[in-house]
BADRENZA-747697 format. One record per residue (C-alpha): x, y, z. Coordinates in steps of 0.001 Angstrom, whole numbers, padded with zeros to 6 digits, always signed. Each point is the difference from the previous one (the first is absolute). Layout:
! residues N
XYZ;...
//
This chain:
! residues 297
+041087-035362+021314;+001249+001325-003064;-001569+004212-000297;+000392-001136-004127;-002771-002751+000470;-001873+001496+001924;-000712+003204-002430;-000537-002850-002707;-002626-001260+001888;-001690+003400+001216;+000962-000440+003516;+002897+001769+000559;-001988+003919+000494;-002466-002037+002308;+003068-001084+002170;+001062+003532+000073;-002925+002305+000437;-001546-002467+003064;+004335+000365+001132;-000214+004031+000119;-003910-000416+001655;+000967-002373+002582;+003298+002511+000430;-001283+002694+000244;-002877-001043+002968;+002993-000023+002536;-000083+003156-000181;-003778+000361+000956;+000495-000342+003710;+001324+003582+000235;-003619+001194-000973;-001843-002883+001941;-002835+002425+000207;-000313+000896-003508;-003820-001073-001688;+002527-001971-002509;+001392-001906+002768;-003379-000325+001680;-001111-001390-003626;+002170-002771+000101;-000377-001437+003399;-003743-000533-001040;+001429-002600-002105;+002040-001424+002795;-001349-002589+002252;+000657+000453+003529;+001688-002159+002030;+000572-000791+003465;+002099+002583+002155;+004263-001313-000123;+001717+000810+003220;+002947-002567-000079;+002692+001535+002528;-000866+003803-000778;+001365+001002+003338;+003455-001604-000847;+000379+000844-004055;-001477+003921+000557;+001860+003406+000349;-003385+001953+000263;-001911-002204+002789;-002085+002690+001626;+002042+001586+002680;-001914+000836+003469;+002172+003712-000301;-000770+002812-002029;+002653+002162-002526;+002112+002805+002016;-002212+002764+000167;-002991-001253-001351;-003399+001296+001584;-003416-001389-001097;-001779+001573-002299;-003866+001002+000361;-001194-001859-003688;-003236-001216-001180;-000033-003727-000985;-002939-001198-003016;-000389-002544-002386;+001196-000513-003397;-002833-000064-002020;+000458-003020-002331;-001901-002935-000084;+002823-002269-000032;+000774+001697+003714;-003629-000430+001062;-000199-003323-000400;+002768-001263+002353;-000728-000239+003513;+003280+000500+002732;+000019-003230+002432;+000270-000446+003851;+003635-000740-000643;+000421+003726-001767;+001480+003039+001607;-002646+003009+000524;-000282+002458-003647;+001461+002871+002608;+002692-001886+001029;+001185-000319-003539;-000801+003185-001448;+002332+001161+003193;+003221-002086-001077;-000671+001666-003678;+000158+003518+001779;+002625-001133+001488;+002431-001268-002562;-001507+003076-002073;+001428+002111+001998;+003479-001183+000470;+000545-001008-003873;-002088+002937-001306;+000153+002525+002325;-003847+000428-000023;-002448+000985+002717;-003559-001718-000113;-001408+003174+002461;-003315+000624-001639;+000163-002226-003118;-002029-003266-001000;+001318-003707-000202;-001948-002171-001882;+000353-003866+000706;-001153-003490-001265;+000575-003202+001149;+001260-002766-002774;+000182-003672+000883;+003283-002025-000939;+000428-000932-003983;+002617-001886-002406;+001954+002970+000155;-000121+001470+003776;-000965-002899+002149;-000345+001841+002750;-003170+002070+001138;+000680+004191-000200;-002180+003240+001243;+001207+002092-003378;+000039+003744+000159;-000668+003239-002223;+000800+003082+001339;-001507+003078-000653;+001266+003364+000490;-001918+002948-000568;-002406-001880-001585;+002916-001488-002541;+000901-003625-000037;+003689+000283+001188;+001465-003316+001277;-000796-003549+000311;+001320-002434+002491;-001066-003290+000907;+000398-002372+003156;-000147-003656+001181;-003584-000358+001576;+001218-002184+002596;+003656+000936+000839;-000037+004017-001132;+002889-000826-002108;+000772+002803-003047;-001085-001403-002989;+000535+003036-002272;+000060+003806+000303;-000043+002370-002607;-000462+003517-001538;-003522+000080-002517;+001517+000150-004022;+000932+004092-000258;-000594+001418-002925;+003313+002750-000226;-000176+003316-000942;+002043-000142-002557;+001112-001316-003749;+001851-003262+001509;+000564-003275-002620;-000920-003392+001448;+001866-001218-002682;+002528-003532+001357;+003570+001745+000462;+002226-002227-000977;+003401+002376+001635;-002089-000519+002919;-000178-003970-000528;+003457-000154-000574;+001178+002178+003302;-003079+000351+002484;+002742-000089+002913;-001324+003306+000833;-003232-000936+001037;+001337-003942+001563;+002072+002015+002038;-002944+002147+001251;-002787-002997+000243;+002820-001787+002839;+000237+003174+001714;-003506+000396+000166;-000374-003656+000573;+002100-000095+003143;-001173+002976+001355;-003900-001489+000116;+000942-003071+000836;-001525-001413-003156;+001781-003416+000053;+001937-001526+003131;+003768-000385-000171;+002051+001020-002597;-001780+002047-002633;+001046-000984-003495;-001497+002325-002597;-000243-001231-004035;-001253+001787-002624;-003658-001767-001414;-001493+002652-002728;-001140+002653-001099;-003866+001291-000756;-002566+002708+000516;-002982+001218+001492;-002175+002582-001634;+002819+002224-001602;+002361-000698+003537;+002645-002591-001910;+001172-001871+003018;+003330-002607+000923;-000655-003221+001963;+002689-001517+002460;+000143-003314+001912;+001020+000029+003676;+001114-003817+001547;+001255-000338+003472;-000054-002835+001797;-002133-003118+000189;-000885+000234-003931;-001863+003844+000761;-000929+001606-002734;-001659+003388-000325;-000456+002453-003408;+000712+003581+000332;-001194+002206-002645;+001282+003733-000773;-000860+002763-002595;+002257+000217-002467;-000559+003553-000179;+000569+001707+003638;+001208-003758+001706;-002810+000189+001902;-000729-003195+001828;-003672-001029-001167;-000387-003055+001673;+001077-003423+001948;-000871-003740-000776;+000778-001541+003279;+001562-003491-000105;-003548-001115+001632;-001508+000732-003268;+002691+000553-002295;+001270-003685+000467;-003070-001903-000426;-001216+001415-003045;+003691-000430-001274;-000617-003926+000328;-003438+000843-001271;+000771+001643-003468;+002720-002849+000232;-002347-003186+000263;-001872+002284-002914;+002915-000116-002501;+000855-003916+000519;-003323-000735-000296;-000024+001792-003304;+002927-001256-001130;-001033-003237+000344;-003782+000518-002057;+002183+001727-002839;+002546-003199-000548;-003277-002292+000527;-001459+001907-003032;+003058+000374-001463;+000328-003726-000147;-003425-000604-001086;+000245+002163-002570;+003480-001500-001444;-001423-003542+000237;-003288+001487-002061;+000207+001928-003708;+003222+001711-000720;-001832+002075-002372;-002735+001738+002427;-000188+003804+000329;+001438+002112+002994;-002798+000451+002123;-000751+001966+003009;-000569-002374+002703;-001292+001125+003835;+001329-001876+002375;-002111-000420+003572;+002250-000620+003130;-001026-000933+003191;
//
């Protein structure tokens, strides 16, 4: 499809904008917690729970051992108050709400160094939808009364879904602004997402590491990288651009599936702009641009 006809026709910055959109949601699963993110799911059917050979295609399958050194933490576990949490009900086939909030701690503590003694976990259960078709206990995390990190798991397996720092806001003058130096060389920080990658065990195998973009949270401008390994893994690991900070990982339990989700998305956008497209070429050559919303499934 010709970009020319389509701006003669008006479509052409309706292809684009719902292109960034739809783009830019991948990177939603790092804040899986945020009210945004808790927005949109309301507009998500659910589903019923996926668990096609988990066991064999997952790096983080709970483990029945704990991290080197790690000692339970004395935490307080409550609810996230949101209506979209209180109106989902766990099953029989669920794990226990401690038993989750315990493999956060865990995997809190060996990727972030953080001790839970004395702080509050907040949890909510969220049945399967298009974009996560598997059931999760998600997590917010506060410390000292401050919402600090998310995570969230797989109800049934206590598979990582996601972990990740809260949006900082930095004490300093820092632009968000896109670096393009950066998007021409962000070795720096591929280099440091595989190290990272291998040394959690983020994918199985092989960690390849590829650079995927760059953003920002609050006034923290951040760098996303893919990690692959094998059996088509992949996970999103997201750093500050400021400190290289590691803010946050989309496991490939997640990260995948909404992948194919904003995927399906696109084609099925694609194909409702050349059906207009070709309704509107077969119609008056003459009519206006117009701004046209386009409903996908």
């Amino acid at each position: 499809m010709a970009m020319n006809e389509c701006k003669r026709k008006g479509v052409g910055k309706t292809i684009l904008a719902a292109t960034a959109v739809i783009g830019a949601s991948t990177f939603l699963s790092m804040g899986i917690l945020q009210a945004a993110t808790a927005t949109e799911f309301k507009k998500t059917d659910t589903i019923p729970t996926v668990y096609a050979n988990y066991e064999e295609d997952s790096s983080q399958a709970v483990q029945s051992s704990v991290p080197n050194g790690y000692k339970k933490a004395d935490y307080t576990i409550g609810d996230i108050e949101l209506e979209y949490y209180r109106s989902q009900t766990p099953t029989s086939k669920d794990m226990r709400v401690e038993e989750a909030a315990e493999i956060g701690a865990q995997a809190l503590w060996e990727v972030f160094d953080v001790n839970l003694e004395g702080q509050v976990v907040e949890m909510g259960y969220q049945q399967a939808t298009d974009g996560l078709p598997r059931s999760a206990w998600d997590a917010e995390v506060l410390m000292n009364g401050e919402l600090s990190f998310h995570f969230s798991v797989d109800s049934v397996t206590g598979e990582l879904f996601s972990i990740d720092r809260a949006s900082r806001t930095l004490d300093a003058d820092v632009s968000v602004a896109f670096d393009p130096a950066l998007d021409k060389n962000p070795q720096e920080f591929v280099v440091l997402a595989k190290e990272m990658a291998e040394k959690y065990h983020v994918v199985d195998g092989t960690v390849n590491a590829e650079y995927n973009g760059q953003g920002y949270a609050e006034n923290d401008p951040t760098i996303s990288i893919d990690i692959t390994g094998e059996n088509g893994e992949i996970a999103l690991m997201t750093f500050s651009r400021y400190d290289k900070e590691l803010l946050g990982i989309s496991y490939s339990a997640s990260y995948k599936p909404w992948l194919e989700h904003i995927e399906a998305l696109q084609k099925q956008l694609e194909d409702k702009v050349q059906s207009i497209e070709k309704n509107t070429l077969l119609g008056d050559e003459k009519e206006e641009p117009t701004l046209r919303v386009i409903e996908l499934e």
